[in-house]
MARSE-613979 format. One record per residue: x, y, z of N, C-alpha, C in turn. Coordinates in steps of 0.1 Angstrom, whole numbers, plus 2048, in hexadecimal, padded with zeros to 3 digits. Last residue first. Layout:
// residues N
n.c1, n.c2, n.c3, ca.c1, ca.c2, ca.c3, c.c1, c.c2, c.c3
X, Y, Z, X, Y, Z, X, Y, Z .
...
// end
This chain:
// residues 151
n.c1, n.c2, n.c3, ca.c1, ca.c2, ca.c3, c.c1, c.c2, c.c3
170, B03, A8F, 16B, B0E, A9B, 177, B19, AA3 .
174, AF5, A77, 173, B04, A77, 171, B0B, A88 .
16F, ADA, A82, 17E, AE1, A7C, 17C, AF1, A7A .
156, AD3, A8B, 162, ACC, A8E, 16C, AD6, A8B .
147, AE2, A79, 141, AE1, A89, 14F, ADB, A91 .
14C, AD6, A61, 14F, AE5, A65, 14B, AE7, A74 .
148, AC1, A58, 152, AC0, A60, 152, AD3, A63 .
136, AB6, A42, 131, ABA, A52, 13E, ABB, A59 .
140, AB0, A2C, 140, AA7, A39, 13E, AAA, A40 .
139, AC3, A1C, 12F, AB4, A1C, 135, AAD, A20 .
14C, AD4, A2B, 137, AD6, A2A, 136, AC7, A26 .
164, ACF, A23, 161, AD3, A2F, 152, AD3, A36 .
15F, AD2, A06, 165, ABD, A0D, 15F, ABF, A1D .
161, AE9, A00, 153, ADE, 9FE, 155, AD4, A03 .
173, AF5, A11, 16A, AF6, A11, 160, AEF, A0D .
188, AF3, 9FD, 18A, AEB, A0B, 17F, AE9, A13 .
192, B0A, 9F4, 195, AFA, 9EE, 18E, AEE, 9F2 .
193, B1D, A06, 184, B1D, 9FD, 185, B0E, 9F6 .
196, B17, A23, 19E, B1B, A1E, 195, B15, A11 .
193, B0B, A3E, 189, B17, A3C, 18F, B1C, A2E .
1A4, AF8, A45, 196, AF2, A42, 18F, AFF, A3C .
1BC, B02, A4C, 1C0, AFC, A44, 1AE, AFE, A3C .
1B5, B0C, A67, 1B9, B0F, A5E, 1B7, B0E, A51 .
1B1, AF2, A73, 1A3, AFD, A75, 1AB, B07, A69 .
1CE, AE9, A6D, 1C4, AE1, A67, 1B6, AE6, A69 .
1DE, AFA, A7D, 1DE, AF9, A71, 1D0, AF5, A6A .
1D6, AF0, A95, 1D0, AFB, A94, 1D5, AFF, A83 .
1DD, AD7, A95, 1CD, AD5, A96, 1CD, AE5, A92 .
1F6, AD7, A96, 1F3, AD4, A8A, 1E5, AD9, A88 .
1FB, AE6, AAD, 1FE, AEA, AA0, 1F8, AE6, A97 .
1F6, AD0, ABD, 1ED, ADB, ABD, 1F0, AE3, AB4 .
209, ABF, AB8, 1FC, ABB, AB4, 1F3, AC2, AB6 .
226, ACB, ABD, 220, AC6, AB1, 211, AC7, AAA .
222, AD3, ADC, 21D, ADE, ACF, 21E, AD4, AC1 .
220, AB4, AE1, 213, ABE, AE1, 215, ACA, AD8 .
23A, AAF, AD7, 231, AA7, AD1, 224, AB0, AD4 .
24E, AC1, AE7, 24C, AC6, AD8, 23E, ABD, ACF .
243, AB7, B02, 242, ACA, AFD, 241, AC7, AF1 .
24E, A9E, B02, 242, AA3, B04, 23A, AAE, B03 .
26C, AA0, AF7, 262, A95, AEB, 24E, A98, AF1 .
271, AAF, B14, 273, AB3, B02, 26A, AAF, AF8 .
26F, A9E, B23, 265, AA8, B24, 265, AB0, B17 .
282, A87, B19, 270, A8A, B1B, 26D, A90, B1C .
299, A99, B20, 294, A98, B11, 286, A92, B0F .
296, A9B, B3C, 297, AAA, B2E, 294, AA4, B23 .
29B, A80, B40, 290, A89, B43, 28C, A94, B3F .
2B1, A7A, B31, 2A7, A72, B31, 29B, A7A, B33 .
2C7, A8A, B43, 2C0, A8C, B35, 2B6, A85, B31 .
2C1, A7E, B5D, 2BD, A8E, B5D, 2B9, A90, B4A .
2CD, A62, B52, 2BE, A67, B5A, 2BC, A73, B55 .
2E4, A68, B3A, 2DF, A66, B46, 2D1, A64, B48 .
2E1, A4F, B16, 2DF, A5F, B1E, 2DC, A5A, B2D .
2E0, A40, B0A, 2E9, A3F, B13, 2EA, A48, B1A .
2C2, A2F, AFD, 2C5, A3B, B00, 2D2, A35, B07 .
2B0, A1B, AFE, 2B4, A1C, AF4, 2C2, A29, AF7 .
29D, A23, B17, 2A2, A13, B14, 2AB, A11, B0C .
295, A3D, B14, 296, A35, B1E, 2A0, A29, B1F .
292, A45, AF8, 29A, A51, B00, 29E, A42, B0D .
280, A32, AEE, 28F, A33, AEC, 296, A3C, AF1 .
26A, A39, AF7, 271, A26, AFD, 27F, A28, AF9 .
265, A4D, AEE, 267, A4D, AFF, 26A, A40, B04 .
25E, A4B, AD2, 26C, A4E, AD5, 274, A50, AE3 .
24C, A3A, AD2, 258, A33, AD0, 266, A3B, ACF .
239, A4A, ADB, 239, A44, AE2, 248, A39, ADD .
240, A5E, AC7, 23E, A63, AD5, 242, A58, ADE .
22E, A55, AB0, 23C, A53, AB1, 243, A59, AC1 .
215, A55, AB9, 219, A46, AB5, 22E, A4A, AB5 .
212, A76, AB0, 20C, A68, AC0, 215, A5D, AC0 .
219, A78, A99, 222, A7D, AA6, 21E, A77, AB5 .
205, A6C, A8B, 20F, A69, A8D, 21A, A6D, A96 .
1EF, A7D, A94, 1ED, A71, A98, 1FD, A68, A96 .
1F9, A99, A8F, 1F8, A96, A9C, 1F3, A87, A99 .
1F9, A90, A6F, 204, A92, A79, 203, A92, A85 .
1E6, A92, A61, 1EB, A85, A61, 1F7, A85, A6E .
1DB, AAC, A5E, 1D0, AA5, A62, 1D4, A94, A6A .
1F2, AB8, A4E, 1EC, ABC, A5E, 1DF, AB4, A61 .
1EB, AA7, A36, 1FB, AA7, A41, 1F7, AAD, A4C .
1D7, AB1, A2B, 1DA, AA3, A2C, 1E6, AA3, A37 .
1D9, ACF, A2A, 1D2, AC8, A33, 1D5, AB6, A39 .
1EF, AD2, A1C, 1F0, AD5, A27, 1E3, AD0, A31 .
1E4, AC5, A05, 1F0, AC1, A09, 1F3, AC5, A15 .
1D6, AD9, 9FA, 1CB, AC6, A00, 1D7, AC0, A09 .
1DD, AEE, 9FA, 1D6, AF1, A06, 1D1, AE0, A0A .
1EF, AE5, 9DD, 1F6, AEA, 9ED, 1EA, AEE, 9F7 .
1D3, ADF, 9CF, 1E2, AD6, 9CF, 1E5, ADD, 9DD .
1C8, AF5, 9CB, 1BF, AEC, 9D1, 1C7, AE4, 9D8 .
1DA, B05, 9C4, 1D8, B0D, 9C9, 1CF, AFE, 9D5 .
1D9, B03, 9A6, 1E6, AF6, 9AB, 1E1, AFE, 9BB .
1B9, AF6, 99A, 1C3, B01, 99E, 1CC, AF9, 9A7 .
1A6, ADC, 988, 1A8, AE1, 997, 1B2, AE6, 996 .
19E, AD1, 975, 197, AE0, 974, 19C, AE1, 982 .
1A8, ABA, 978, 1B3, ABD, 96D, 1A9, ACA, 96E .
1A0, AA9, 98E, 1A8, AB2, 98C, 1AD, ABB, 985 .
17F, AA6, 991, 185, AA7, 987, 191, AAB, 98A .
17B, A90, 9B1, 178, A9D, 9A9, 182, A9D, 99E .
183, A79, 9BC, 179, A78, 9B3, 175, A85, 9AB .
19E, A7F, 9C6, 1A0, A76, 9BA, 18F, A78, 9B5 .
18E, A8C, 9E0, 197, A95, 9D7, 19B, A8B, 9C8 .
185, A78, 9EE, 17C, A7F, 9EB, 184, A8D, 9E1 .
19C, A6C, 9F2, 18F, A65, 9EB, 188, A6E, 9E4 .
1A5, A7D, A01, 1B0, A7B, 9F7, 1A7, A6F, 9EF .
194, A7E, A18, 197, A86, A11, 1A1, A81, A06 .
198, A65, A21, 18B, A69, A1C, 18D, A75, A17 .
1AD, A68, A2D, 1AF, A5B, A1E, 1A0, A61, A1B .
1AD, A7A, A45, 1B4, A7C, A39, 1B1, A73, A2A .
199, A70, A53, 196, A77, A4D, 19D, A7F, A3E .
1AB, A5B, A5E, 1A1, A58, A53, 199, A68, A4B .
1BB, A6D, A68, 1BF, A65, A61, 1B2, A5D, A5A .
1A9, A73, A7B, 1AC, A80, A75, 1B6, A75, A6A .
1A2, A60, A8D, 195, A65, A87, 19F, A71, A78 .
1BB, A5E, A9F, 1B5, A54, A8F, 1AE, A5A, A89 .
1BB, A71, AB5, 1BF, A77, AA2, 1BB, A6F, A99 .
1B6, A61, AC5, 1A8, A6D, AC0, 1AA, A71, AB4 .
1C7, A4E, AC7, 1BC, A49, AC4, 1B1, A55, AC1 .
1DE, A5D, AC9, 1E0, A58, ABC, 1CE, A55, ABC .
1DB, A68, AE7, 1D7, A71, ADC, 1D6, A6B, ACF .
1D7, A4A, AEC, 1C8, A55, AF1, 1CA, A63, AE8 .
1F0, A49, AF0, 1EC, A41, AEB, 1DC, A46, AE8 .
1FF, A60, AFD, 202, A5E, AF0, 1F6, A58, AEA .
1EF, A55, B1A, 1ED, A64, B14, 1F0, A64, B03 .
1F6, A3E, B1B, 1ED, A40, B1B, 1EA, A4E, B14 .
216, A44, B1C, 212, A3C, B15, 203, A3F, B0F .
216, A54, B34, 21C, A59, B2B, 217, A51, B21 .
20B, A3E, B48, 207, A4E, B46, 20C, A56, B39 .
21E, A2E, B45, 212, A29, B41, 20B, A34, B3E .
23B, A3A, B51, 235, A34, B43, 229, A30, B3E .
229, A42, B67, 231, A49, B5B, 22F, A48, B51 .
22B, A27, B74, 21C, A30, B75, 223, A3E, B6B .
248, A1C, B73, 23A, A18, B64, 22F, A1F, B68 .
25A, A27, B83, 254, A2F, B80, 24F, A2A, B73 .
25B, A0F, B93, 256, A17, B9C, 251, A27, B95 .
254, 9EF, B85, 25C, 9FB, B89, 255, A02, B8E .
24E, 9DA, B6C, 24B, 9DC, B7F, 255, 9E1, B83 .
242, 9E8, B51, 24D, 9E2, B56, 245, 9E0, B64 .
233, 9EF, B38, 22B, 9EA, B45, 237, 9E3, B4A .
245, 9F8, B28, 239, A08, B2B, 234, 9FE, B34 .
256, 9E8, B20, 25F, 9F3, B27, 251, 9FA, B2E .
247, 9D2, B14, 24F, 9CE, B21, 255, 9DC, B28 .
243, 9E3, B00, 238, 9DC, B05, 239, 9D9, B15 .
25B, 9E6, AF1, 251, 9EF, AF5, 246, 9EC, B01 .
262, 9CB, AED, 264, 9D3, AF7, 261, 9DC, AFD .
24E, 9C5, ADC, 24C, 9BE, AE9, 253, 9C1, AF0 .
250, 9D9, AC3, 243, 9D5, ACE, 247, 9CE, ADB .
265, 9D2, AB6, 269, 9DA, ABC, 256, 9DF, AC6 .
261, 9B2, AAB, 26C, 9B4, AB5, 268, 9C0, ABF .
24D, 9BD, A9E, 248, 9B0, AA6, 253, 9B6, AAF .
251, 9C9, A87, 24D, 9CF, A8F, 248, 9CA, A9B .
264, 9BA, A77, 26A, 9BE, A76, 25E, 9CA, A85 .
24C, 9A1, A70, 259, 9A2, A79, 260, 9AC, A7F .
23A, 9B2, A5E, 238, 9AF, A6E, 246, 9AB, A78 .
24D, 9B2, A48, 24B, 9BE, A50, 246, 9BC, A5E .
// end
């Protein structure tokens, strides 16, 4: 599997610090993705901590009710960090990968830019959502996370 993610790193790598005229873009663009995946991690751990902290309670006295709100949380908690990360491999591939003009190039960035932010503010406002919802509440208190997700 490293192989298989070795190759498509170093051109990535080579496309976001080229010597060109527009890598202050790419780096800007990059930076920004790379700065949102790094604030979302927190929310990807917060996910396996929950799905810990859901395998230790009894299931079998838990309503299917517990099932569809742990499910929507787990996924809105996991997704602005994965829409970070993929953001960034899909603006190497509009670029370098692409046969599209310029002008499209540029529409379709600003596209993969519009739809990844409402993504990730969707998700976060799902996920203040998602947290106030009674299932959801004791995980939400004895992690002190209501200062964080309820406001």
């Amino acid at each position: 599997m490293e192989e298989k993610i070795q190759p498509e790193i170093k051109p990535m790598f080579k496309f976001y610090f080229s010597n060109s005229w527009y890598s202050f873009f790419n780096i800007s663009y990059l930076l920004f993705f790379v700065y949102s995946a790094i604030f979302y991690f927190d929310n990807v751990i917060l996910a396996i901590k929950f799905i810990f902290h859901t395998l230790i309670l009894s299931t079998s006295l838990l309503n299917i009710n517990y099932l569809f709100w742990n499910i929507a949380f787990i996924i809105s908690l996991i997704i602005p960090f994965s829409a970070s990360i993929y953001a960034l491999f899909i603006y190497h591939n509009i670029w370098e990968k692409s046969d599209l003009k310029t002008k499209q190039k540029f529409v379709s960035t600003i596209f993969v830019i519009i739809t990844t932010i409402t993504i990730i503010v969707s998700m976060d406002d799902i996920v203040r959502y998602v947290s106030k919802q009674d299932p959801l509440i004791d995980f939400v208190q004895k992690n002190e996370l209501s200062g964080r997700l309820i406001n």
